[in-house]
N, C-alpha and C positions, 0 to 999 in steps of 0.2 A: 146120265151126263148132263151139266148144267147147258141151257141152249147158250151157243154161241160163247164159250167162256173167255173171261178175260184176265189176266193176271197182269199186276202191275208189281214192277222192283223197285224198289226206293233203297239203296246201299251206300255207303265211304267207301267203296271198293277201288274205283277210278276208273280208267279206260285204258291203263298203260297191261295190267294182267289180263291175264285170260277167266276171272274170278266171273263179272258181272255174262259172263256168255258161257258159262259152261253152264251155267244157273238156267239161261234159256236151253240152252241144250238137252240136259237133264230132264226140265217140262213136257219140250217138246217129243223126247225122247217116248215119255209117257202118254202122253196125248198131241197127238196132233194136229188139232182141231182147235189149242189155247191159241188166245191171241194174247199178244204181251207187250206189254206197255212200259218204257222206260223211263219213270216219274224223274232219275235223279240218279247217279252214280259217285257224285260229287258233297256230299254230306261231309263238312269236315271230319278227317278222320276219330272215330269214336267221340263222338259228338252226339249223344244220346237223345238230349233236347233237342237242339237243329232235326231232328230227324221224326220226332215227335210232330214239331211243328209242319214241315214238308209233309207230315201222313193227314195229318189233321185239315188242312189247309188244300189238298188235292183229293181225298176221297170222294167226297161229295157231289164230283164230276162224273162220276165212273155211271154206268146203268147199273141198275142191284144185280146182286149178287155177285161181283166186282170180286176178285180174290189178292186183298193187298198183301205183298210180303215185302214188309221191313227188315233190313238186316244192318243193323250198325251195334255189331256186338263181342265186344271188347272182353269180355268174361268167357269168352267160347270154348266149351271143352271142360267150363268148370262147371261146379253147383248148378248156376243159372240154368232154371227149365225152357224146353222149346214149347210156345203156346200158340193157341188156336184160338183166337176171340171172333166169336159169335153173335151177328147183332141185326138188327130187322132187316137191312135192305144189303151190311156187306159180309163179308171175312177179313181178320186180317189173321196174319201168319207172322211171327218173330219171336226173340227174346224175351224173357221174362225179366227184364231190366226197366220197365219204364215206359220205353217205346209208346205204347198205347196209352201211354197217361190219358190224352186227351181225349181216346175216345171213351176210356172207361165214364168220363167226366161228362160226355156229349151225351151217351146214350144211357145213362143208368135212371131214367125215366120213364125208357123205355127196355125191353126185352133185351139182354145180353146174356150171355156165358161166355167163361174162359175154362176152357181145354189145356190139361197140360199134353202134351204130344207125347205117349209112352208107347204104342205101337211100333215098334222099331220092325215087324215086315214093312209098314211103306218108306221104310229109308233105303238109301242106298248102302251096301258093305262098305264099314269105312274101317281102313287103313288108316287112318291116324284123326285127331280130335280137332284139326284147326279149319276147315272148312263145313260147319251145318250149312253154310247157306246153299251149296251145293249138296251137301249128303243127307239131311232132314228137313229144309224147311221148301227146297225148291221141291222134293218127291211130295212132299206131303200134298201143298198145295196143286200141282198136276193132279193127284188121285182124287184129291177135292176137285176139281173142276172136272172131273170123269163120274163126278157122282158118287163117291161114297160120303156114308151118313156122319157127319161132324164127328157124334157119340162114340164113332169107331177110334177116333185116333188117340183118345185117352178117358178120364176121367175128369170130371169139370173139378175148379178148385176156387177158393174165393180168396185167398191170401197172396194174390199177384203184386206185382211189387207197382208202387206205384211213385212218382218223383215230384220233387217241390214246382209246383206251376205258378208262377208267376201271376196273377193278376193285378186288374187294375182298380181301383180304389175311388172310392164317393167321397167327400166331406168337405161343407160347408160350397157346394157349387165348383168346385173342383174337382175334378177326377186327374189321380196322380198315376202313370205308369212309369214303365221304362220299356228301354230298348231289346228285342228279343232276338234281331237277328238282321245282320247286315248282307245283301244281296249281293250278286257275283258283280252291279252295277254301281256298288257303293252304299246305296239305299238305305238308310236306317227303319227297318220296320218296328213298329211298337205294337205294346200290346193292349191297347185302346184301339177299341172297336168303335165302326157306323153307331152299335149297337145301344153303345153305353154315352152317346151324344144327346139322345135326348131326356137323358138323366139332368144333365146340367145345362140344358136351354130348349126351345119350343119351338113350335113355325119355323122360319128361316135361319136353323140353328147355323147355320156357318157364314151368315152375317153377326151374329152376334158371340162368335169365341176368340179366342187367345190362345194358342199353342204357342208353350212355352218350353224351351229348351237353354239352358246354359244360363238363365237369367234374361235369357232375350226374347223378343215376342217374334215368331216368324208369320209371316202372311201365308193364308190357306188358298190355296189354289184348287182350279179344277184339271188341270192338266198338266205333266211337265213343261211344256214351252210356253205357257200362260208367264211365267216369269222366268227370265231368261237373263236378270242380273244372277253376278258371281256370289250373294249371298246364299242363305241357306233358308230353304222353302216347304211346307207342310201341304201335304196331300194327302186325300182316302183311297188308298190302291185298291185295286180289283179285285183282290179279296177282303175288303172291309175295315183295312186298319191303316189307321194314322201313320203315314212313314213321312221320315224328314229325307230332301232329296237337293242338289244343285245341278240344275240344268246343262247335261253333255259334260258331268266333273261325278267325280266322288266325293256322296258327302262326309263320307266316313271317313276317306282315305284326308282330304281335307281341311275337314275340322275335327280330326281324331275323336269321331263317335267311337264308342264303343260301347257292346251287349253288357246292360245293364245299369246304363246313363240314365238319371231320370227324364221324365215328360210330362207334361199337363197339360191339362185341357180346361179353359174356366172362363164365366161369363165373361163379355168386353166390359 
């Protein structure tokens, strides 16, 4: 058994069914000794990327050997294989849709495999094809966190589906993104990283940039109430990326952002 296991759900399920707790139930049912972590139930419905990004963007919290299961999967019952990915410090468990785009992306520097999940003893008897997340992917990961060996749950496979990821772009002292994903607070987050700022300026890079959105230069702040006019204002949130925000409003709801508006980032 892994010590002290943890298992985290990231799902579109919501909170109105009984979907996202029969899923705990099921776990616990098997081990009870998981602790389980409720990342997010709220993933717009089949929303493959939203959900991509919420795994990507939360795993990295967890202590190793962390057992992620993703589930926002809209192909349920067809084709699409259930998988098991494998990688230095976590697990994650979901669809073969995509989902893990990003970790395939993060960690393929380092040590991963993918699992197709074929072992149907650790699933549960299922009477009909519309819930894995409750019948294969919540048993699996429980048995995984009781300590059986990954290799048991299928055969590894390289042809995992993988989806178009958005990055963001260099040229000429510019870096051009766009918008990835509007928050429950309105939030525009983009997909321009801390990371990729001192591509295009040095020392005290955030005296010397221009985020631009719409044709217009927004001023970069350090905190939401730092500016606290009705305009619209850029900040690096807490997980590292450029989001455009207006203080106690929605910047999205009020200057009609939407996923996949461009963004720049470029010398002053």
């Amino acid at each position: 058994m892994l010590e002290s296991p943890i298992i985290t759900l990231t799902t579109d399920f919501g909170l109105k069914d009984p979907f996202a707790g029969l899923m705990k139930a099921v776990i616990l049912g098997i081990n009870q000794d998981a602790k389980i972590i409720d990342i997010t139930h709220n993933i717009q419905r089949h929303n493959i990327f939203e959900a991509s990004q919420v795994v990507s963007m939360s795993y990295g919290y967890s202590p190793p050997a962390t057992i992620h299961v993703a589930v926002v999967d809209p192909e349920v019952g067809g084709l699409r294989r259930p998988l098991l990915v494998v990688t230095e410090n976590h697990y994650f468990i979901g669809p073969d849709n995509g989902i893990f785009t990003p970790i395939f992306e993060e960690c393929r520097s380092n040590f991963f495999k993918v699992i197709n999940i074929s072992s149907s003893h650790y699933f549960l008897p299922m009477s009909g094809s519309t819930f894995h997340g409750r019948d294969i992917f919540a048993p699996v990961a429980a048995w995984l966190s009781k300590g059986v060996e990954s290799h048991k749950f299928g055969e590894e496979i390289y042809d995992y589906i993988k989806i178009p990821y958005p990055k963001a772009s260099l040229s000429n002292n510019t870096i051009t993104g766009e918008i990835v994903s509007i928050d429950n607070f309105g939030n525009a987050i983009s997909n321009i990283k801390r990371n990729d700022l001192p591509k295009a300026a040095s020392g005290e890079y955030k005296n010397n940039l221009r985020i631009i959105y719409n044709n217009e230069d927004l001023p970069l702040v350090n905190y939401y109430a730092e500016n606290k006019s009705p305009g619209l204002s850029a900040i690096i949130n807490s997980f590292g990326h450029i989001e455009l925000f207006v203080c106690r409003d929605s910047a999205a709801g009020k200057f009609n952002i939407k996923i996949g508006d461009s963004v720049a980032v470029t010398l002053a």
